[in-house]
C-alpha positions in Angstrom: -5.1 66.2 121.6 -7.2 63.0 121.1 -5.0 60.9 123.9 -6.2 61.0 127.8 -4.0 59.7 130.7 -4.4 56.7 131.2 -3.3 54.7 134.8 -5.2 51.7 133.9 -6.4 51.2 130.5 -8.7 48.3 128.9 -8.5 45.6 126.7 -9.6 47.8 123.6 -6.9 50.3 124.3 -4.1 48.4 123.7 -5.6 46.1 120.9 -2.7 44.9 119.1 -3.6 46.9 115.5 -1.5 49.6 113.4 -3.0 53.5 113.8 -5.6 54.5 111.0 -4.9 57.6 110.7 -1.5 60.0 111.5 -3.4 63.1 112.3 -4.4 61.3 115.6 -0.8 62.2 116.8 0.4 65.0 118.2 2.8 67.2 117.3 6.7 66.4 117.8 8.8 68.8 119.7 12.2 68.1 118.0 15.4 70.2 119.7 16.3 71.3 116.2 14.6 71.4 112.9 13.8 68.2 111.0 14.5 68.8 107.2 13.0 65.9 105.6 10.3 63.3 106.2 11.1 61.6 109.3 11.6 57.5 108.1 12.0 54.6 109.9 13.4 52.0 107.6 14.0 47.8 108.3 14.2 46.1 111.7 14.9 47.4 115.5 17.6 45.0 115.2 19.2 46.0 111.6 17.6 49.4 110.3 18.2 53.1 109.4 17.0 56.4 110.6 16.4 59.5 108.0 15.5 62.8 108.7 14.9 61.9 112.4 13.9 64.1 115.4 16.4 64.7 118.4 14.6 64.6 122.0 15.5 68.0 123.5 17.5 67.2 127.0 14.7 68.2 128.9 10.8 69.0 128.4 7.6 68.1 130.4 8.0 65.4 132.6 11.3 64.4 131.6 15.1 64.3 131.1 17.0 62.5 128.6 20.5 61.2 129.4 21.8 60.1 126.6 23.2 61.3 123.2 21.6 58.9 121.1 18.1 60.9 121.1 16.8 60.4 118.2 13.5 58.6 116.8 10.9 58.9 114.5 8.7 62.4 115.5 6.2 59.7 116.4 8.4 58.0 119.4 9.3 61.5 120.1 5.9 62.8 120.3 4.8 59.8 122.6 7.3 60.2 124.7 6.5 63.7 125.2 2.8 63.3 125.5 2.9 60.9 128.1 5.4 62.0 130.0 3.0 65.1 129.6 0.3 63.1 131.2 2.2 61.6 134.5 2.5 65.8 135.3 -0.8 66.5 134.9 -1.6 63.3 137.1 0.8 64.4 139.7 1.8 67.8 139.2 4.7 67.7 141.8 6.3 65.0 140.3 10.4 64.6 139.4 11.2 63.8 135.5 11.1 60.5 134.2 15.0 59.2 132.8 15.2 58.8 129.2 17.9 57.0 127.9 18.8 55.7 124.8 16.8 55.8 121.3 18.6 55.9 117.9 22.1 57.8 116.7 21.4 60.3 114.0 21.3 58.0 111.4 20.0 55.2 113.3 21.8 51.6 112.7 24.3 50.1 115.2 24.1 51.7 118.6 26.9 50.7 120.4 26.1 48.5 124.4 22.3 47.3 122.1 21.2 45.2 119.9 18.1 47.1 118.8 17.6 51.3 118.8 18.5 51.0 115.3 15.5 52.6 113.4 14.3 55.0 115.8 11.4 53.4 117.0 12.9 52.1 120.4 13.4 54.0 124.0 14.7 53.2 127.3 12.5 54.9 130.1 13.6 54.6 133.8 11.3 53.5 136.4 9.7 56.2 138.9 11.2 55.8 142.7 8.7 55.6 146.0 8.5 58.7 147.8 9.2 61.3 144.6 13.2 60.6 145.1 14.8 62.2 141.8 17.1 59.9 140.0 20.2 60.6 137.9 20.5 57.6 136.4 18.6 54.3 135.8 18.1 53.0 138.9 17.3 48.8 139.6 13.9 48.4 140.9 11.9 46.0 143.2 8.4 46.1 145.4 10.9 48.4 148.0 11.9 51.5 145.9 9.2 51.3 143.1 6.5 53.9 142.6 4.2 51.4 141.1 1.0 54.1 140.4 3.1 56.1 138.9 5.3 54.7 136.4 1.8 52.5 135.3 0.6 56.2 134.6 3.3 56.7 132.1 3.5 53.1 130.7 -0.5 53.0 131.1 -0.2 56.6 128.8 1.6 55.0 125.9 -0.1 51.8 126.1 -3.7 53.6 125.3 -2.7 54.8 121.9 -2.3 51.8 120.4 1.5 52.6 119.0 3.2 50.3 121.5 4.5 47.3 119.3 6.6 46.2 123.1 7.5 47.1 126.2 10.4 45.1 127.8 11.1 44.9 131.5 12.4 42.6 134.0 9.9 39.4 134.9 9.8 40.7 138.5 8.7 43.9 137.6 5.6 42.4 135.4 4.5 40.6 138.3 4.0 43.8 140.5 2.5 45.9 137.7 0.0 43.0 136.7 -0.7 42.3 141.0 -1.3 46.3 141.4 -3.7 46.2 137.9 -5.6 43.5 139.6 -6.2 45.4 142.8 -7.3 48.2 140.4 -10.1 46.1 139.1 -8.4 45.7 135.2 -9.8 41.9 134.3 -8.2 38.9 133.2 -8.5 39.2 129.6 -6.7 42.8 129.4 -3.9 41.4 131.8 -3.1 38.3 129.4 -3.2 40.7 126.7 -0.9 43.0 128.4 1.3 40.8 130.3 3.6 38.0 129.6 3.5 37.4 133.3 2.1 34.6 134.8 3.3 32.5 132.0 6.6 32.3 132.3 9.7 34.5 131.2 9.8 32.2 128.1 6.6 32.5 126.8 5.8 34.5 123.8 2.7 36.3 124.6 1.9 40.0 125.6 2.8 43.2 124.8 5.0 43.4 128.2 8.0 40.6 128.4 10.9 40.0 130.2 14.2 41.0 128.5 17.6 40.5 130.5 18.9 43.5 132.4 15.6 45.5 132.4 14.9 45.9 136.3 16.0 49.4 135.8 14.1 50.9 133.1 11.6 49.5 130.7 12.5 49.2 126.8 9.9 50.2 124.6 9.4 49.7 121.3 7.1 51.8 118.6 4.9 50.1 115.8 6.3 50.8 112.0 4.6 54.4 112.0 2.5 54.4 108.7 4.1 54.9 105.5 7.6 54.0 106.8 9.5 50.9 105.2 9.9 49.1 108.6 8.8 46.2 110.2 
């Protein structure tokens, strides 16, 4: 395993570049066998899914609550490895939510207008006090486990793969407040954050998207090889 958790992560971590080199991943735990190469093909917004790998319900750190559970092996491998990490952090911890990624086939996935290639997830937010949660569940500076859920986005931020993360405007202001406390500096926190710029602005890997106080939407880079963009 080349990744290591990651709570707070610096500027060179989440540089904005495509991976180098697919042995750096690991290894996708698929609920049944995958019987072709795994391919993401055309946009989040209007693309396919071949040959893709179905998120088991549960695993390490987390429980998926939705059908549509399937992505590339790559989104399914991150999403395994980190939420890998937030138990080895915090070894009593509940499961983080997983909800949608693709259908089977990927394309049109009915209640979004992306999760069509594989490549996107929803991830609920961790609540204060290790409360388990059956469902997404909205979120503000009262009920949020800030440390926490940064260990998980903080995880999939380090390896590079994370093209976007989508969450309520709110929310980015907490996370970027609690990074600051932390020490992070100002140039990974503009990199990071669209916060304080405005909900408009088009800047940083973390931006506000319209009904994402209860879970944060992230989005995979075109894994290397695949016909996707």
């Amino acid at each position: 395993m080349v990744f290591a958790p990651a709570p707070v992560v610096d500027v060179d971590a989440v540089a904005p570049v495509r991976p180098t080199a697919q042995r750096q991943l690991p290894t996708a735990r698929c609920a049944q066998p995958v019987t072709g190469e795994t391919q993401s093909r055309g946009l989040a917004t209007r693309g396919r899914l071949t040959h893709g790998c179905l998120l088991p319900r549960r695993g390490r750190g987390y429980v998926r609550k939705n059908r549509a559970g399937w992505g590339t092996q790559e989104t399914v491998a991150l999403m395994q490895w980190a939420a890998g990490q937030v138990i080895g952090l915090y070894p009593e911890s509940v499961s983080v939510i997983v909800g949608a990624i693709s259908s089977a086939e990927g394309g049109p996935l009915r209640g979004h207008r992306s999760h069509q290639s594989g490549r996107d997830v929803d991830i609920g937010y961790f609540a204060t006090n290790n409360q388990p949660l059956t469902h997404f569940r909205a979120m503000s500076q009262r009920n949020i486990d800030i440390e926490k859920t940064w260990a998980l986005l903080g995880a999939l931020l380090s390896t590079s793969r994370v093209q976007y993360m989508f969450m309520d405007y709110n929310l980015q202001a907490l996370f970027y407040r609690h990074l600051e406390r932390e020490g992070v500096g100002i140039q990974t926190l503009t990199r990071l954050f669209q916060f304080p710029r405005g909900r408009a602005a088009r800047r940083g890997i973390i931006r506000h998207a319209k009904g994402h106080a209860d879970h944060v939407h992230v989005r995979f880079r075109c894994p290397i090889g695949d016909r996707c963009q």
